[in-house]
C-alpha positions as CSV (number, residue, x, y, z in Angstrom):
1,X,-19.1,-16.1,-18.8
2,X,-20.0,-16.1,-15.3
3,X,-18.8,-13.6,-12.5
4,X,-17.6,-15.9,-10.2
5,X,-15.0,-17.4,-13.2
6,X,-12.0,-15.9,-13.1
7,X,-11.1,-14.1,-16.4
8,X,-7.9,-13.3,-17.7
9,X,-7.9,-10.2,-20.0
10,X,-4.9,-9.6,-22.2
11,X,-4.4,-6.1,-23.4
12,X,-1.4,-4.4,-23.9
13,X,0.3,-2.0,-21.8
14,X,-0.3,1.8,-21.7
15,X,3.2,3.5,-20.8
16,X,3.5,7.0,-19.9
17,X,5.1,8.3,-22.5
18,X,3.5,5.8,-25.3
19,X,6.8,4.2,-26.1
20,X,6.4,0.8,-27.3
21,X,8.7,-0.8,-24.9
22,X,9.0,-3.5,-27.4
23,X,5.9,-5.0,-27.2
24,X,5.6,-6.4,-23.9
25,X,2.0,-7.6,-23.5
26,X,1.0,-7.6,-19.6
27,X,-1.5,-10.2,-17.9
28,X,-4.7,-8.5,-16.1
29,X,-6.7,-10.7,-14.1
30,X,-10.2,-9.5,-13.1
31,X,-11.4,-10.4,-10.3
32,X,-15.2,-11.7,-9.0
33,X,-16.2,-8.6,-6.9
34,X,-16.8,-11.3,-3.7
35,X,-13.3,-12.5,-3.8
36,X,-11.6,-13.1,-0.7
37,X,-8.4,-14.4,-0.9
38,X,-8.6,-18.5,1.1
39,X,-6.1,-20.5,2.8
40,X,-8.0,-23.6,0.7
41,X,-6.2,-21.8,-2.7
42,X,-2.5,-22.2,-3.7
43,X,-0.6,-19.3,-1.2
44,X,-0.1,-16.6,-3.5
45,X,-1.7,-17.5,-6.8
46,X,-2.5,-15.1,-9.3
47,X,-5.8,-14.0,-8.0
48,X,-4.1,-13.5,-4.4
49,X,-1.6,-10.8,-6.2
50,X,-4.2,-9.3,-8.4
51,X,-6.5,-9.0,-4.9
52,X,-3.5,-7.5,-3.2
53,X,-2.4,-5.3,-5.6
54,X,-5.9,-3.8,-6.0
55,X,-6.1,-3.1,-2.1
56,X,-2.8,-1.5,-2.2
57,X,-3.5,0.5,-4.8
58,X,-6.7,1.8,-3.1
59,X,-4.9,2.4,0.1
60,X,-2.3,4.5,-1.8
61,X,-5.2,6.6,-4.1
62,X,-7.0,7.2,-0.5
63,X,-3.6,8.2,0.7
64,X,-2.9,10.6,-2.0
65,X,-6.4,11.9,-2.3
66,X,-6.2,12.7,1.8
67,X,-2.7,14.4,0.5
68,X,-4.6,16.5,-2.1
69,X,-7.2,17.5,0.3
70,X,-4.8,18.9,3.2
71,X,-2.7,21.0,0.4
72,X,-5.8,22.8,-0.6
73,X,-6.6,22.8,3.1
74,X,-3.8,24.5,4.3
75,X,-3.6,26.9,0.6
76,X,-7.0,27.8,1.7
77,X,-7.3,28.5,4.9
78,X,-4.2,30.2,5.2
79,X,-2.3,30.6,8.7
80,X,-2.7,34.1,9.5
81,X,-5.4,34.7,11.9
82,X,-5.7,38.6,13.8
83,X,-6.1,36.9,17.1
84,X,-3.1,35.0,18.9
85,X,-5.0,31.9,20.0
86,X,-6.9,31.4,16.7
87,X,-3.5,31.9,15.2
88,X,-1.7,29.2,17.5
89,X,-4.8,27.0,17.1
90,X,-4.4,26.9,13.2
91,X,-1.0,26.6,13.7
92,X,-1.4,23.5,15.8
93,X,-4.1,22.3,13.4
94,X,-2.4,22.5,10.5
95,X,0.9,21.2,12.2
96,X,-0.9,17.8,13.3
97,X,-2.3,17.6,9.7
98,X,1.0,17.9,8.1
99,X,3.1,15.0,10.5
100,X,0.3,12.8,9.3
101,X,0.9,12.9,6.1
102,X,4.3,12.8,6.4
103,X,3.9,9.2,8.1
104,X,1.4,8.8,5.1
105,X,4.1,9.8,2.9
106,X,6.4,6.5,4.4
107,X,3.6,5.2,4.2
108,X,3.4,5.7,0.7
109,X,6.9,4.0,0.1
110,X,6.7,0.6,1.9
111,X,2.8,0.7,-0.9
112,X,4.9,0.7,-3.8
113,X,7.7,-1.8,-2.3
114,X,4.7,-4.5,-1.9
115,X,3.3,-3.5,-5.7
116,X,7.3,-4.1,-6.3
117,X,7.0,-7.7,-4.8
118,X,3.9,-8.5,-6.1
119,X,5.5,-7.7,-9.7
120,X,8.1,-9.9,-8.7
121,X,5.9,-12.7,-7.5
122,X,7.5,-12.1,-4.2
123,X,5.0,-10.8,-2.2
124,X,3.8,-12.7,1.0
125,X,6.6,-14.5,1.3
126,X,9.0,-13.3,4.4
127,X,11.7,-11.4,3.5
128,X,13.7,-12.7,6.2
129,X,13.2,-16.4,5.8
130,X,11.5,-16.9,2.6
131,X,8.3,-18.2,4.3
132,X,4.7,-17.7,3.8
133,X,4.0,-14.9,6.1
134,X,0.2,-15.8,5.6
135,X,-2.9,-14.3,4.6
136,X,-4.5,-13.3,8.1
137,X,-1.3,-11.1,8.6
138,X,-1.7,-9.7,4.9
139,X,-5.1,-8.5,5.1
140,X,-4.6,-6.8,8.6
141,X,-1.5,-5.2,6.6
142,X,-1.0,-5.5,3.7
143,X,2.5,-4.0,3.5
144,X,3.8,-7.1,5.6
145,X,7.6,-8.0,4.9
146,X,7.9,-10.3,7.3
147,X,6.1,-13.1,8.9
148,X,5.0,-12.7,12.5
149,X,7.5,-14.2,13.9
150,X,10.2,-12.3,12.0
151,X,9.1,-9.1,13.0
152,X,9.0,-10.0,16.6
153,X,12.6,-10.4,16.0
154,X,13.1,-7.8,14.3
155,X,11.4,-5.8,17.0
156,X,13.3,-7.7,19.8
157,X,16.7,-6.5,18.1
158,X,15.3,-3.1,17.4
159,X,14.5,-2.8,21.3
160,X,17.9,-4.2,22.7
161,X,19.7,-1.8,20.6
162,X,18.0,1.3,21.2
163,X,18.5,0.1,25.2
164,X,22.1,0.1,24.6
């Protein structure tokens, strides 16, 4: 079979704590390593969700592997340091490191709420108005909810409340 074919691979599912969950059998589609999702293809077919769901779920390895790193990091290097600016530098260092992964952390959460939709076959579809959000949008961020214009909205409303 060539590369470029899409194949479907059924095998069954590995759970975590191999119990038979009664046999469900899950669909795997691999895909052609050049695939790019097109707007010439059905909006959200199956090799859409299987391209998305593979770049999410390298985003949130990267994110967890960057995690990882800054624990040992910080275990390592320790924060004591004889001299006071050394010591505030570290401090600051390790500080900086530590709020980003806490937005990594969030970031973490809105990963596995698209896997969720994709699971669902709800993914790229606005969760505001039910309408293609679009595949430009999706690859810039791949998280997406909302369409463009429902997030201007939504940043509109966000904007005139915090004024208040």
């Amino acid at each position: 079979m060539s590369s470029s074919k899409k194949i479907l691979e059924i095998k069954e599912e590995n759970f975590e704590n191999g119990a038979d969950r009664g046999g469900l059998l899950g669909n795997r589609i691999i895909l052609p390593e050049d695939y790019i999702p097109s707007v010439d293809e059905e909006f959200m077919n199956d090799n859409q969700l299987e391209y998305f769901r593979q770049k999410l779920l390298n985003w949130k390895s990267e994110l967890l592997e960057e995690a990882t790193d800054t624990k040992g990091t910080l275990s390592a290097e320790g924060l004591q340091r004889p001299d006071m600016a050394d010591r505030a530098q570290v401090e600051s260092d390790a500080s900086i490191q530590l709020r980003t992964r806490d937005r990594e952390r969030k970031l973490i959460s809105k990963i596995d709420a698209a896997l969720r939709r994709i699971d669902l076959k709800t993914y790229g579809y606005c969760e505001e108005t039910g309408e293609p959000i679009g595949l430009g949008r999706l690859k810039a961020r791949p998280i997406a909810s909302l369409s463009v214009d429902a997030q201007e909205r939504h940043e509109k409303m966000e904007k005139i409340h915090k004024d208040e």
